[in-house]
C-alpha atoms as an extended CHARMM CRD file, in Angstrom:
* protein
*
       104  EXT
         1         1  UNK       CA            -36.5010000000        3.9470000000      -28.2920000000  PROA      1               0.0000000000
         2         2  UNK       CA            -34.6960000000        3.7700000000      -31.4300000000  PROA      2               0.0000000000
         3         3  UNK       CA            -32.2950000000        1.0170000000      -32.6280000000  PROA      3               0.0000000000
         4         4  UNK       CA            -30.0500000000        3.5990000000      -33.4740000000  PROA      4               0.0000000000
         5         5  UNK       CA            -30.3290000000        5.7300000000      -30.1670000000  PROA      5               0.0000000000
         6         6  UNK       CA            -30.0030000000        3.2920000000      -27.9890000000  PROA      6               0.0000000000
         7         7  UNK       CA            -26.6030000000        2.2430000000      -29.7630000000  PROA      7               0.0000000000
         8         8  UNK       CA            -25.9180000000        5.9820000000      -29.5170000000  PROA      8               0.0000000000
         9         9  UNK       CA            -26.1360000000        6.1080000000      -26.1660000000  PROA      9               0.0000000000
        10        10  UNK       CA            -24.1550000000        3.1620000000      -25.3880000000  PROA      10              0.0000000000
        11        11  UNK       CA            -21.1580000000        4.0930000000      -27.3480000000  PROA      11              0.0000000000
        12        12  UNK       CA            -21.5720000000        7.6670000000      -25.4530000000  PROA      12              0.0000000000
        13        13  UNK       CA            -21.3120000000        5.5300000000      -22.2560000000  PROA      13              0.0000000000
        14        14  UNK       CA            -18.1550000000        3.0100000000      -23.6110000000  PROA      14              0.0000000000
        15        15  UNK       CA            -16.7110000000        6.7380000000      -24.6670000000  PROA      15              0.0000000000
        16        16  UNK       CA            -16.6170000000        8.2410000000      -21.3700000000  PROA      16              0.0000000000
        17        17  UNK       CA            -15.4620000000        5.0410000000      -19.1610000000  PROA      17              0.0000000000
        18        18  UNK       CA            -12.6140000000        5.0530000000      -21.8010000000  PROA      18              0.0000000000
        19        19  UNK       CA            -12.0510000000        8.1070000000      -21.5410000000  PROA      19              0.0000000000
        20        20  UNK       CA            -11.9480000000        7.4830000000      -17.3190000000  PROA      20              0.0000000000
        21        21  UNK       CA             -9.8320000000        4.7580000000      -17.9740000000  PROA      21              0.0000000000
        22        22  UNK       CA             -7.3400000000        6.3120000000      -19.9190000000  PROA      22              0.0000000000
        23        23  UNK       CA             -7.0300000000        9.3030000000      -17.2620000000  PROA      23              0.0000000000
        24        24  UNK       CA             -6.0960000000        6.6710000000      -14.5130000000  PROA      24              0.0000000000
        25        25  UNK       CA             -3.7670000000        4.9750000000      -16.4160000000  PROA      25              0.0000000000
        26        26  UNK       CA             -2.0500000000        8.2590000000      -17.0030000000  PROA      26              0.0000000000
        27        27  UNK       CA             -1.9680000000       10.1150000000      -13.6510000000  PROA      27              0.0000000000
        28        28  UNK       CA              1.2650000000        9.5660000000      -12.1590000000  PROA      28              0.0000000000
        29        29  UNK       CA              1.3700000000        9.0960000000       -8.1360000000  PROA      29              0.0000000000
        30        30  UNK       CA              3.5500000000        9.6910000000       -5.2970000000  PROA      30              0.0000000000
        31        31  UNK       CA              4.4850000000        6.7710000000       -2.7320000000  PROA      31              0.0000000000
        32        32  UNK       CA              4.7680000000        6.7590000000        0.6710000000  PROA      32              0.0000000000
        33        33  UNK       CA              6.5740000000        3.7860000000        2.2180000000  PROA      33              0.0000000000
        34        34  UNK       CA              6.2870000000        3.4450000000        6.4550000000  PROA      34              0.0000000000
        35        35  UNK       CA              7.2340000000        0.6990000000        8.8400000000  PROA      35              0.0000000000
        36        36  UNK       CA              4.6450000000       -0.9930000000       10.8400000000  PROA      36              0.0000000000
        37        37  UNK       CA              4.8050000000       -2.6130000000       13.6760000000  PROA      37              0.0000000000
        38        38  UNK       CA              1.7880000000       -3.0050000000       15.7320000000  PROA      38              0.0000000000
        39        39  UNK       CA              1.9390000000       -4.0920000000       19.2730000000  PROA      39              0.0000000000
        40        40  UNK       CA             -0.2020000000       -5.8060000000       22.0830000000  PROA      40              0.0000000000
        41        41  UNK       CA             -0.0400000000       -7.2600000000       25.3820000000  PROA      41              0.0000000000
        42        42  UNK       CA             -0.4720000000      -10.7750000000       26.9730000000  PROA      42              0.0000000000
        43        43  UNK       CA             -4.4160000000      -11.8940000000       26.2510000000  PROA      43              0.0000000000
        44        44  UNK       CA             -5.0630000000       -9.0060000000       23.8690000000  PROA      44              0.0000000000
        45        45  UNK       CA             -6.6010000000      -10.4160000000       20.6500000000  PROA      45              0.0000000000
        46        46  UNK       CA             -5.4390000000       -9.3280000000       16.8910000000  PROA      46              0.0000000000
        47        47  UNK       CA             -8.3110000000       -6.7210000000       16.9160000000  PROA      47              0.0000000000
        48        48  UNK       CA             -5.8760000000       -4.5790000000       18.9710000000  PROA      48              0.0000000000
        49        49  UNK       CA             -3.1450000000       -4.8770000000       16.1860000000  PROA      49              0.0000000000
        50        50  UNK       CA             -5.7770000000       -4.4140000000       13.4730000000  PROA      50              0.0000000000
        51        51  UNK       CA             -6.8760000000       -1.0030000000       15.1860000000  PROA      51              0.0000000000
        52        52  UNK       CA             -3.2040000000        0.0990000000       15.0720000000  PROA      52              0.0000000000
        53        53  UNK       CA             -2.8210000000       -0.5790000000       11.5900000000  PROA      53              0.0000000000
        54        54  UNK       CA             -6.4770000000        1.1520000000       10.7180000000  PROA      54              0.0000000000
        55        55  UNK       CA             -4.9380000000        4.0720000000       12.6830000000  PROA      55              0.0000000000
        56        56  UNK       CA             -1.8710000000        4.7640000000       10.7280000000  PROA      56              0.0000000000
        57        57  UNK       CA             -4.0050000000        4.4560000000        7.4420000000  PROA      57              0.0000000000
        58        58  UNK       CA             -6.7330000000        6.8720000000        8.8050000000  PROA      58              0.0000000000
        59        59  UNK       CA             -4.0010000000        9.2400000000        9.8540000000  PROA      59              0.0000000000
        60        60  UNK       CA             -2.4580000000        9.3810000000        6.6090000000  PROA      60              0.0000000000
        61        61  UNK       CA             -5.4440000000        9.5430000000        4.4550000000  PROA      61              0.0000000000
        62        62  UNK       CA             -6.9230000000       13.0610000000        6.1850000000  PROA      62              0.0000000000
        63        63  UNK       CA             -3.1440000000       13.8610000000        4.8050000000  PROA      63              0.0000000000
        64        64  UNK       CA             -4.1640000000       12.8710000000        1.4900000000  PROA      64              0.0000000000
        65        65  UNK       CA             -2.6920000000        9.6290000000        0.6460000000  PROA      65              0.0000000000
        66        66  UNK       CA             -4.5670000000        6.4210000000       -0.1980000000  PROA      66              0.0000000000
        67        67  UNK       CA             -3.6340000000        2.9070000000        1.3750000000  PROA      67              0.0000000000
        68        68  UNK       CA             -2.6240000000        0.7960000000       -0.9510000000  PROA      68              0.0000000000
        69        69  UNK       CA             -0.9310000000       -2.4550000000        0.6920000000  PROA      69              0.0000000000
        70        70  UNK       CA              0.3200000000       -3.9960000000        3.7520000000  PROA      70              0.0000000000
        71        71  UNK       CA              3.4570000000       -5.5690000000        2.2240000000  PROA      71              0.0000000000
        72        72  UNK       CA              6.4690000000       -7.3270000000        4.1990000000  PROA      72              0.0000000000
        73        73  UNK       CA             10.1920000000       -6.3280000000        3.1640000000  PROA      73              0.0000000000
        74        74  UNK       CA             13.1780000000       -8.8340000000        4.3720000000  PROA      74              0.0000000000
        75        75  UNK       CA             16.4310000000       -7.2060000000        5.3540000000  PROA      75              0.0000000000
        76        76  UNK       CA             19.5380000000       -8.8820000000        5.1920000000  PROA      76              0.0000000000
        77        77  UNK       CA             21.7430000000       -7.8730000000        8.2190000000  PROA      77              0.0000000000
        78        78  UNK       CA             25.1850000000       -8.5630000000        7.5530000000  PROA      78              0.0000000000
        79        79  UNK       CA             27.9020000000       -8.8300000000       10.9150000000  PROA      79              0.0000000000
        80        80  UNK       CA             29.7240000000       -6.0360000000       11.4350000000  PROA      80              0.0000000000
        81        81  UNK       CA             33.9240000000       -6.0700000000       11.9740000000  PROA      81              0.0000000000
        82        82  UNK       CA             34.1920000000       -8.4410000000       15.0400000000  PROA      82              0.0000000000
        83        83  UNK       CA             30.9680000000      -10.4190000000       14.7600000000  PROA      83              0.0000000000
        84        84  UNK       CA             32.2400000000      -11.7470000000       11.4830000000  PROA      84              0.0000000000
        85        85  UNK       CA             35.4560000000      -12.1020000000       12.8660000000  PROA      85              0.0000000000
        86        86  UNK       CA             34.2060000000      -14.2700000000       15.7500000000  PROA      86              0.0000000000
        87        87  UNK       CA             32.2710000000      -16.2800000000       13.0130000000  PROA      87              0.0000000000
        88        88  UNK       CA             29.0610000000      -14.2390000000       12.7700000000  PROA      88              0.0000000000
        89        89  UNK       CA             27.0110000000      -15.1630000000       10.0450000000  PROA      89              0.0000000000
        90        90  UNK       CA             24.1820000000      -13.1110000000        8.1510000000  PROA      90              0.0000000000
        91        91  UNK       CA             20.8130000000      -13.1230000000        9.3620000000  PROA      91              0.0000000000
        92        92  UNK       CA             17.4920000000      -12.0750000000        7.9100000000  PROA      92              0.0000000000
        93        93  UNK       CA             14.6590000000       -9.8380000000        9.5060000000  PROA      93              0.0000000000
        94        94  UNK       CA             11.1060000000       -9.1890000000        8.0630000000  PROA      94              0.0000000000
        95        95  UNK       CA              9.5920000000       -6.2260000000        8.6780000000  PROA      95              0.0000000000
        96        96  UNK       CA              5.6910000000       -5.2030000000        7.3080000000  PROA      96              0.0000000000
        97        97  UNK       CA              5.5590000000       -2.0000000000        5.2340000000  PROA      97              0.0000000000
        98        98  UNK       CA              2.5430000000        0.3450000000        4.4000000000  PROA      98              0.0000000000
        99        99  UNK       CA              2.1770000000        1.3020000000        0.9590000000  PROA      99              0.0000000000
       100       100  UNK       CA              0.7420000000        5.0570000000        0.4380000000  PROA      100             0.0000000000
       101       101  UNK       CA              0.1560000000        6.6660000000       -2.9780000000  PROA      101             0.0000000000
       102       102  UNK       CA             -1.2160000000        9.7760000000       -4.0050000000  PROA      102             0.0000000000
       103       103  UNK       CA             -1.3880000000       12.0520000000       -7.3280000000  PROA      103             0.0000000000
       104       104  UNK       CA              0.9370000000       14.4200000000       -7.9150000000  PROA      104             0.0000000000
């Protein structure tokens, strides 16, 4: 093959992954934000948690929407009328999100 040909053929291929590139960058997604909380009896091991969580993303991706993190959120709960008059303070609660996307 040709000097020339083969360089050719490799800006062809640096052309179309740009190209590829450029498309992701530009589609513009929807998001999907849902609580998770996975739960398990005495003795069971985190597989049983795991195959919650790997249901909820199987669920929504036959809907269309791609998994795209397991993030936590923390929630500031503030005390309502007589808690804070009884000297109720603010507490915090963390609570694990899943992260959906897909295009629009």
């Amino acid at each position: 093959m040709e000097l020339s040909t083969a360089f050719e053929e490799c800006v062809a291929a640096d052309s179309q992954t740009a190209e590829s590139i450029s498309h992701n960058l530009a589609m513009k997604y929807q998001y999907k934000v849902i609580p998770f909380i996975g739960s398990m009896k005495s003795g069971q091991g985190a597989d049983v948690a795991a195959q919650q969580l790997q249901s909820v993303i199987s669920q929504h991706a036959t809907d269309g929407w791609e998994f795209v993190q397991l993030g936590d959120v923390n929630i500031e709960m503030k005390p309502g009328c007589l808690a804070g008059l009884f000297g109720g303070g603010v507490s915090y609660m963390r609570f694990d999100q899943v992260i959906f996307r897909r295009a629009e």
